[in-house]
Structures are given as C-alpha cells and as structure tokens.
N, C-alpha and C positions, 0 to 999 in steps of 0.2 A: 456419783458425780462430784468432782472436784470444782467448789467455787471458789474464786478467788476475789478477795477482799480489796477492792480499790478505795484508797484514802488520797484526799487532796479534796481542791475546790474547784468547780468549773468554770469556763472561763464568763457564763454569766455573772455568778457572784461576782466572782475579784472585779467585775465591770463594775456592778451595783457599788462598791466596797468603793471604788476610785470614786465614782462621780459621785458620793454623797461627802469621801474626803474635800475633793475636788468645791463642791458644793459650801463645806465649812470653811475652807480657806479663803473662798470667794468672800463669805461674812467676816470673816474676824481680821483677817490682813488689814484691810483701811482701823479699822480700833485700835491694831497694835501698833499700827504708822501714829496714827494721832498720841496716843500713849506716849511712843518715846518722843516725838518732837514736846510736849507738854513736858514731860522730863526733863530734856536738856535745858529748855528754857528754865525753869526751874531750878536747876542746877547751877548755874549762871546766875543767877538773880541770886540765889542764896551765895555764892562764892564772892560775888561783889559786895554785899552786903556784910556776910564779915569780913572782910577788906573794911570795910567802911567801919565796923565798931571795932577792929586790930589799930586802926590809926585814930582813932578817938584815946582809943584806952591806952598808947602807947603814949600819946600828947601827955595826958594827965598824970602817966607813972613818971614820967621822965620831966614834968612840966614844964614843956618846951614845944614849940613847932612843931608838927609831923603831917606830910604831905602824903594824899595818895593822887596819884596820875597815871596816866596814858603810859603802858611801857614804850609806848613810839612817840611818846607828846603829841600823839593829834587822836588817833582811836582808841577808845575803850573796850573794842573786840580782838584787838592783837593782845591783850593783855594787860596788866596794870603793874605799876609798884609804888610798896606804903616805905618812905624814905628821912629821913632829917635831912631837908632839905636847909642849908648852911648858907648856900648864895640865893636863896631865893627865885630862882630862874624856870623852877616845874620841871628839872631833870636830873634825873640821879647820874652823878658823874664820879668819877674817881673821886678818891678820899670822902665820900658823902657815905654817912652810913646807911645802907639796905634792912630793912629789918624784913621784908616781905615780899614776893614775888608771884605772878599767877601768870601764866604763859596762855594764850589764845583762848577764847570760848569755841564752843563746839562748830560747827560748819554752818553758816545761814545765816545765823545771829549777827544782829547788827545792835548798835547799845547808842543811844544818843542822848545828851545832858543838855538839859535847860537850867541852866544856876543864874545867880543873880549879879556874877562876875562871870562875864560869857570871853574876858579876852583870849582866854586859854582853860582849858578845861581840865581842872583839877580842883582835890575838894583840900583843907587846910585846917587843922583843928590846935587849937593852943592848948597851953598848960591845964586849963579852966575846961578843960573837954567842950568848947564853943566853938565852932567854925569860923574862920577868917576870910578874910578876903587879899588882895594883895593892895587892892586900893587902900585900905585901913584894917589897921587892925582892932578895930571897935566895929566895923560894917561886917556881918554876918554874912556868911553864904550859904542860900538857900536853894530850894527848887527840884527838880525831878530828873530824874536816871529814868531811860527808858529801855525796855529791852523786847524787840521785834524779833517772831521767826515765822514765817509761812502771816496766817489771819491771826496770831495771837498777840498779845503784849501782856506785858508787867512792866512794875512800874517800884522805884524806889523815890519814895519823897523824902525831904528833908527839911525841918522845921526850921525856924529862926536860929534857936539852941542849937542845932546841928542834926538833933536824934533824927534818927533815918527809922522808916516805916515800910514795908513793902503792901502793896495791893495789884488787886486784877480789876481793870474797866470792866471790864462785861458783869461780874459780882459787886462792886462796890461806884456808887454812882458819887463817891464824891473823890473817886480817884481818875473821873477822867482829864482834865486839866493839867496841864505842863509842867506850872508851876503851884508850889507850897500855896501862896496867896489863893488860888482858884479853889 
C-alpha cells in the first residue's frame, strides 16, 4: 500500500494563527498610535528649540539682532524663520538675510506663544545672547511656547536671559503655567 504524505496546514490552524494575529494587533495598534503622535510632538519641540538656540547663537557670533518668527507672521505651525531682521518689522523680506528655515510641523500640531511682548509673536536676541523686545531694547522677552497634539502638550520656557528650557506638565509640576514668572 502506497501512502501518501500530505503537508500544509489545515484550515483550523491558519484560523487559530489569524485570530491570535488578529488578537495581537487589536493590543499593540493603539501603543504604536500613541508612540508616533508622542514622537512627532517631540520632534517639533526639539526642531523649535534649536531654532531658538541657532538664533541666540547667531545674535552673539555676529553681535547683532536676530529674529526668529512665524514663516507666515501669525503661526508657528506653518513654520518659522531665524533672520536679521534690518527693518525691524518680524518679516523676512527681500534683501534681509535668511540664515534658517523650517517648513510646517507634522499634521495636528498646533504651537501657541505667551511671551511677554504678545503684539506679534516672534522671539528677538541681541549681540549679548539676551532677548529683546521691540518695545525696548533693555525689556527682556520672556514666557512659554506651547505645543498641542491630540491630550498631550510640551512646553518651551524662556527665562529672563532668554535660555529656553523644554518640559512636559503631566512630569514636571512647575511647568504647568504659561508663563516663565509662574
């Protein structure tokens, strides 16, 4: 008698095989979702932030003015650029020199500034790597960069001096306040 050898799987397994796939995906999908949105914000946070020590450390090399702002002069989610600004106005225009540029943060992110000079929103650092204001150039701008996506936040503060600090509210309880002072 001739038997013959059947290989493969039957269709119970490959069922069992799917729904315990089926099963794992159901757990790990929402981890991986949270995962990447805590990334992107992160990523964001850190992109702004050196932005913010590129124009500190440009001021001081060159010891003169350097703005960063809104690439659209009103959001800080469309993007930003770190500039010598010449006329003083918070917009990089022809003949102004560009030293830096960051095109859009990721999708969702929204980015909102409480400074201590709220007419327009841009930060301003002098030759002395100190932040300025456009009211005077002795008044300091201070205060908090905020960055939202879904229930998270971070948070960029900025001292008197200018130095910028990043934290998370939900870890650090003396970053939840708007501004520097709180």
């Amino acid at each position: 008698m001739n038997k013959r050898s059947e290989s493969g799987f039957t269709l119970i397994e490959v069922t069992v095989v799917v729904a315990i796939a089926a099963i794992l995906l159901t757990i790990g999908v929402p981890g991986f979702h949270a995962m990447i949105q805590r990334q992107r914000l992160t990523t964001a946070v850190n992109a702004y932030f050196g932005a913010i020590n590129l124009t500190r450390s440009e001021a001081i090399h060159r010891g003169a003015r350097v703005d960063l702002v809104p690439a659209d002069g009103v959001d800080w989610a469309k993007g930003w650029v770190v500039f010598i600004d010449q006329n003083h106005n918070q917009q990089a225009e022809a003949g102004e020199q560009v030293i830096f540029s960051h095109g859009p943060v990721a999708g969702n992110i929204s980015i909102k500034s409480v400074l201590s000079d709220s007419s327009k929103p841009y930060l301003a650092y002098n030759g002395t790597g100190r932040t300025r204001t456009n009211a005077s150039s002795q008044a300091p701008q201070f205060g908090t960069v905020s960055f939202f996506l879904d229930a998270k936040i971070r948070r960029i503060k900025l001292n008197f001096s200018g130095r910028p600090r990043t934290c998370d509210p939900e870890q650090n309880k003396t970053c939840t306040g708007t501004s520097e002072m709180e």
